[in-house]
C-alpha positions in Angstrom: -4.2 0.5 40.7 -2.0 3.3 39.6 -1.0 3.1 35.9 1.9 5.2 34.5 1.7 7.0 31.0 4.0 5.7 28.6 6.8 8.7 28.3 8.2 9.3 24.4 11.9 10.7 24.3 14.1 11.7 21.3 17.1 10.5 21.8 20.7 10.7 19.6 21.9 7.3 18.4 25.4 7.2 19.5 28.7 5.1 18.1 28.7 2.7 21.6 32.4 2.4 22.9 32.5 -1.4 22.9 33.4 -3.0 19.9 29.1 -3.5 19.0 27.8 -3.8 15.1 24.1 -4.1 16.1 24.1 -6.8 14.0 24.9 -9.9 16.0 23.5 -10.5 19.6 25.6 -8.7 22.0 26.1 -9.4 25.6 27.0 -6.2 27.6 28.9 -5.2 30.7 26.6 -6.7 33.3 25.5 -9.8 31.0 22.4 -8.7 29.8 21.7 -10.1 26.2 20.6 -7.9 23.5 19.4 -8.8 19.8 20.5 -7.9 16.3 19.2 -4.5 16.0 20.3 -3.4 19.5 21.5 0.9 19.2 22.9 2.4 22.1 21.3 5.8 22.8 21.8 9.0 24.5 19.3 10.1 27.1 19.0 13.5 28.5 19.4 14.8 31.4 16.7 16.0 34.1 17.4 19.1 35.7 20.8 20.1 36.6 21.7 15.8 35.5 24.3 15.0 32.8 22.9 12.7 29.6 23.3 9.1 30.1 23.5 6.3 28.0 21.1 2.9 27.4 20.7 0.4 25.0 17.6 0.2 23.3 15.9 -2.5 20.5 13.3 -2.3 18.3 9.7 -1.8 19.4 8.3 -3.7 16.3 10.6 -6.7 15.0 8.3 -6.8 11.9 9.6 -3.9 10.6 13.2 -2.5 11.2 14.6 0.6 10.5 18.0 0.4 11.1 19.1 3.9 12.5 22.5 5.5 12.1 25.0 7.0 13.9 24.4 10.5 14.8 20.4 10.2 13.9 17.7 10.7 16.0 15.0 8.0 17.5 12.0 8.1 18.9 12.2 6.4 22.1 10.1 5.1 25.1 10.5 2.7 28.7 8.4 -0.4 29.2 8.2 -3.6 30.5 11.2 -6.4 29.8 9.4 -9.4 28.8 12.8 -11.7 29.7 13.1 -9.8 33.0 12.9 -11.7 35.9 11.8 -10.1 38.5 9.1 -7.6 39.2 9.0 -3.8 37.8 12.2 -4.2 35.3 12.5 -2.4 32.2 14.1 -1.6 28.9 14.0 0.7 26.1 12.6 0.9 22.7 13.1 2.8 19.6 10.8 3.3 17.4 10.8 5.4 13.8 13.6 8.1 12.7 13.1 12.0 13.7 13.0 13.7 10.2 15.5 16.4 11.0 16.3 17.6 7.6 13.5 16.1 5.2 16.7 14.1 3.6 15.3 10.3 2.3 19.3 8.9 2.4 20.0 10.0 6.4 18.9 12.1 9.3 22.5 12.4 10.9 22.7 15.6 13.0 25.7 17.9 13.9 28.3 16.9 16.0 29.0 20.1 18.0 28.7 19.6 21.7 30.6 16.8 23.6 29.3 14.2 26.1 28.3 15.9 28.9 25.4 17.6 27.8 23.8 18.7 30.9 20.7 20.8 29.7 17.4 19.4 30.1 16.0 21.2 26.8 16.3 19.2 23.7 16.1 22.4 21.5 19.0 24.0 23.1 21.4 20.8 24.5 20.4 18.4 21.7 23.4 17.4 19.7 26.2 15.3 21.8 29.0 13.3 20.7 31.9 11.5 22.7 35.0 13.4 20.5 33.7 16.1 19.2 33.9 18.1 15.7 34.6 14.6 14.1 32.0 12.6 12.1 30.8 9.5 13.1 32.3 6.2 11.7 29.8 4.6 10.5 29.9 0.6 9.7 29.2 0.1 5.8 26.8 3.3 5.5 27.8 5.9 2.8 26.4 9.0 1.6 24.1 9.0 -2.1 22.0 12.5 -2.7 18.5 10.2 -2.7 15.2 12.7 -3.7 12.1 12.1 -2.2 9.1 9.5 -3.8 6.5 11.6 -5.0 3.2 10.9 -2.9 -0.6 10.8 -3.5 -3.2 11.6 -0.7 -3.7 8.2 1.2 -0.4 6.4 0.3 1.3 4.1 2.9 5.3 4.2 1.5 8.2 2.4 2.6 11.0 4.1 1.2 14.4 2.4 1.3 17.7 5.4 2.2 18.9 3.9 -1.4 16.2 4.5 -4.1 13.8 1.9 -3.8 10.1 2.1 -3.1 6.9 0.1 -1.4 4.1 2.0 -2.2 0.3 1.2 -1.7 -1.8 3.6 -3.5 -5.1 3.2 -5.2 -6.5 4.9 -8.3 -6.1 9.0 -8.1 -8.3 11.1 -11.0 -7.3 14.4 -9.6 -4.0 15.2 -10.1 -3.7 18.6 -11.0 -1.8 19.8 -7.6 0.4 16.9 -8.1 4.0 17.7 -9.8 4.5 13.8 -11.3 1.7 11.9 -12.2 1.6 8.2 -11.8 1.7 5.5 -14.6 -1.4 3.7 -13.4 -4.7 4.8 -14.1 -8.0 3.6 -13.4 -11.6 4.8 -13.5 -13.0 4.8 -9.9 -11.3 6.7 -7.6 -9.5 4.6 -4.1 -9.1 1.2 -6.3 -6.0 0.0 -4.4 -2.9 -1.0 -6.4 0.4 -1.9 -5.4 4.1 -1.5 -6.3 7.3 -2.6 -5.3 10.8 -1.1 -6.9 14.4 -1.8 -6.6 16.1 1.4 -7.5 13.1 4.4 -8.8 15.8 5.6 -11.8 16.0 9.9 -10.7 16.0 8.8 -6.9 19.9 8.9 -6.8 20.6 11.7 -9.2 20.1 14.2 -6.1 18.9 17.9 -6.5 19.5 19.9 -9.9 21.1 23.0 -7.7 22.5 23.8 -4.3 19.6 26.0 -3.2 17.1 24.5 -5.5 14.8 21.8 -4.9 13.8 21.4 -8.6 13.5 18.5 -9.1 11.9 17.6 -5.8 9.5 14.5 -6.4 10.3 11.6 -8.7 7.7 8.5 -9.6 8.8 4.8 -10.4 8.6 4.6 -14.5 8.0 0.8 -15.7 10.2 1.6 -18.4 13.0 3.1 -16.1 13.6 1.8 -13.5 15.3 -1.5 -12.5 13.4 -4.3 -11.2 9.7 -3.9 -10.2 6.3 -5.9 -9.2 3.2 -4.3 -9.5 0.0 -5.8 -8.6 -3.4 -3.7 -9.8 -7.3 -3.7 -9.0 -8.5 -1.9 -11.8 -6.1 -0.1 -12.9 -4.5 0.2 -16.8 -0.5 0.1 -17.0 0.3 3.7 -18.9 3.8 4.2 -20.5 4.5 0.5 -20.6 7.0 -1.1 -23.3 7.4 -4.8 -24.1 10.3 -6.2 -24.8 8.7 -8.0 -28.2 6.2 -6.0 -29.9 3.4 -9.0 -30.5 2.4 -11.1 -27.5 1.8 -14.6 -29.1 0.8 -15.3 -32.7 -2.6 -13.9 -32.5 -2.4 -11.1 -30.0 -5.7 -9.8 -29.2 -7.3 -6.3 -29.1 -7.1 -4.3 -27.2 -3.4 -5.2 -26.4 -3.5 -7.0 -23.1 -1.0 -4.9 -21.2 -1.4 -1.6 -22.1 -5.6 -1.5 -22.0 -6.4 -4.3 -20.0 -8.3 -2.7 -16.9 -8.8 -6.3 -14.4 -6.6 -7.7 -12.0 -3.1 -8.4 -12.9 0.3 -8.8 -11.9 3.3 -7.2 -13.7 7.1 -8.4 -13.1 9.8 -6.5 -14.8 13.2 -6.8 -14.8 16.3 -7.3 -17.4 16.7 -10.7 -16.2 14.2 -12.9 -14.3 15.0 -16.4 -12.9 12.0 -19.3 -11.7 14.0 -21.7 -9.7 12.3 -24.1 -7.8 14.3 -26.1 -6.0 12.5 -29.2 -4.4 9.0 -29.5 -6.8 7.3 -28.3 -9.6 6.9 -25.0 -11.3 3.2 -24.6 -12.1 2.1 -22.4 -14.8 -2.3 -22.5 -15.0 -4.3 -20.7 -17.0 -8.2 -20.0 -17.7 -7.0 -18.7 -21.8 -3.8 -19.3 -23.2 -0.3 -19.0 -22.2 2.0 -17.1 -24.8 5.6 -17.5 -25.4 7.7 -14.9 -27.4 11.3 -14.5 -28.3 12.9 -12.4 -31.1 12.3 -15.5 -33.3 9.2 -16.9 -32.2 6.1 -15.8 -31.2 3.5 -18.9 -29.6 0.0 -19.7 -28.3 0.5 -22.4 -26.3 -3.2 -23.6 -27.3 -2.3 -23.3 -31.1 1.4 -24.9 -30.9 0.5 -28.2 -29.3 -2.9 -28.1 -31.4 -0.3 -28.1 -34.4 2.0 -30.3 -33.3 -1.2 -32.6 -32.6 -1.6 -32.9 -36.1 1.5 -33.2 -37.6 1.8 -36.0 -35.2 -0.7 -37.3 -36.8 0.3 -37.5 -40.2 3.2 -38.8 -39.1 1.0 -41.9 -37.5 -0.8 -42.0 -41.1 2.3 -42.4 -43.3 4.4 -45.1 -41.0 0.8 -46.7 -40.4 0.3 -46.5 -44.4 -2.9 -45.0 -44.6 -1.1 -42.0 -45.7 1.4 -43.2 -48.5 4.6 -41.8 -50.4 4.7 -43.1 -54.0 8.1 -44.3 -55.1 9.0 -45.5 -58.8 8.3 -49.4 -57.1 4.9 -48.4 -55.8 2.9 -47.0 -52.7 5.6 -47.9 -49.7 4.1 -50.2 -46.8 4.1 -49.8 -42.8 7.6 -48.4 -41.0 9.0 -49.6 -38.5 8.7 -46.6 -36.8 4.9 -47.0 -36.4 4.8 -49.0 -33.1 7.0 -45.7 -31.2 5.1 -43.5 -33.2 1.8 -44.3 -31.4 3.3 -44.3 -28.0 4.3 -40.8 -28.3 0.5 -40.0 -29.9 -1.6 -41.5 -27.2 1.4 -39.9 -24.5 0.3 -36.3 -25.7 -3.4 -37.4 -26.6 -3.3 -37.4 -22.6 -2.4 -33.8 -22.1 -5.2 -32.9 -24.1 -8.0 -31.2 -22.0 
């Protein structure tokens, strides 16, 4: 049995003429049905054969990269898995073709017009249905976005609008590298992890026209907007908290900044916990620390304290503790009956 290599094309996104957003299902001329995500695309030609045009979906739905207009895909033909009969086909795109090394878009000129009839991409490769006018693009506009700076074995998802997935691991050489990272560990390949909602530098764009100084930025905890960071082994460098002490007796060395196990890191200018149907659960093997500009608490410590002043307040309403008045040593309150309810109550949450 014969079996057919799988072809790889590059084809130019194009705006479709039918009023299509890719982002609801779409149903076209002969009543096929496409999915959010569907692009229409320009083939080339074979020979002396004009370009033609297809609608193509994404070859991986668990991770979409929405192209624009004018960019270039990676394309190939395989097998419909709704078709109905034998031997029927569709097309799939696959990543972006990095033109111009730009994070934000990958749009091409627009200087030829539809009928490109070439079969060299490098020569016939730019095609557009009116052309000399940019393409309309949905919501899409323009930022100048600079590139994430990289280490040797990083997997990076970077958004076209300044945010970052990185996973990276511990580096200890980094004398080739122009920005050094704000994690460090002692055993080289320790993996850590970090997700960022807007790198701060990312949008500022290039310093110069025709200079790419500065090229690479790095996430900064102290920078940018919202992050999660999750380490192995790794100490948090250039970290500030937003209260110096952490808790009434903060330990040494300071958890954060030289602590070197597992830990996760959330920061943000505002967080939120909202759980909508059951509990929030908060568990810990230590302590759990509370700190505002007025207070600073160790969970363990404040309910130990309010434990025994709980206590005393028993003892006086029970009268084993007295006040003296000018009448003599004062007798049981009334209070004394409510007052042990609420003892034995938080007698039960201590472990």
């Amino acid at each position: 049995m014969a079996v057919s290599q799988l072809a790889l094309q590059i084809c130019q996104v194009i705006e479709p003429e039918q009023d299509h957003t890719l982002f609801d299902k779409y149903q076209d001329e002969d009543g096929l049905d496409h999915p959010p995500g569907t692009i229409r695309i320009r083939l080339r030609g074979k020979e002396m054969t004009t370009s033609s045009e297809v609608w193509a979906t994404p070859a991986d739905p668990t991770m979409l990269n929405i192209p624009l207009y004018g960019e270039q895909v990676i394309v190939y033909n395989a097998i419909d898995g709704k078709a109905e009969k034998l031997n029927q086909y569709k097309w799939y795109y696959m990543c972006l073709v990095n033109a111009h090394g730009i994070v934000n878009n990958t749009i091409m000129p627009f200087i030829q017009d539809s009928q490109v009839s070439g079969r060299g991409y490098s020569s016939d490769g730019i095609s557009k249905v009116s052309p000399g006018s940019e393409p309309k693009q949905i919501s899409f506009e323009k930022k100048e976005v600079l590139p994430i700076q990289p280490f040797q074995g990083d997997t990076i998802r970077a958004s076209r609008f300044g945010s970052i997935l990185r996973f990276s691991s511990t580096h200890l050489e980094l004398d080739k590298y122009k920005e050094e990272p704000f994690w460090e560990g002692e055993a080289a390949g320790d993996p850590f992890i970090a997700l960022t909602c807007e790198v701060k530098g990312l949008l500022d764009g290039y310093s110069g026209e025709d200079t790419y100084d500065p090229y690479y930025k790095i996430e900064e905890p102290n920078d940018d907007k919202s992050f999660i960071y999750l380490t192995s082994k790794q100490k948090i460098k250039r970290f500030e908290l937003a209260q110096p002490n952490i808790g009434q007796t903060p330990e040494e060395p300071t958890p954060l900044v030289d602590y070197q196990e597992s830990q996760v890191i959330i920061g943000s200018e505002r967080m939120i916990f909202n759980t909508r149907k059951d509990e929030l659960i908060l568990i810990s093997a230590k302590d759990i620390k509370f700190v505002t500009p007025a207070w600073q608490i160790d969970a363990d410590h404040y309910f130990t304290q309010i434990e025994e002043w709980l206590k005393v307040c028993v003892d006086l309403a029970d009268g084993i503790e007295r006040y003296a008045t000018p009448s003599g040593p004062t007798g049981k309150s009334s209070a004394l009956e409510r007052l042990k309810e609420i003892q034995e109550e938080i007698e039960k949450m201590h472990q």
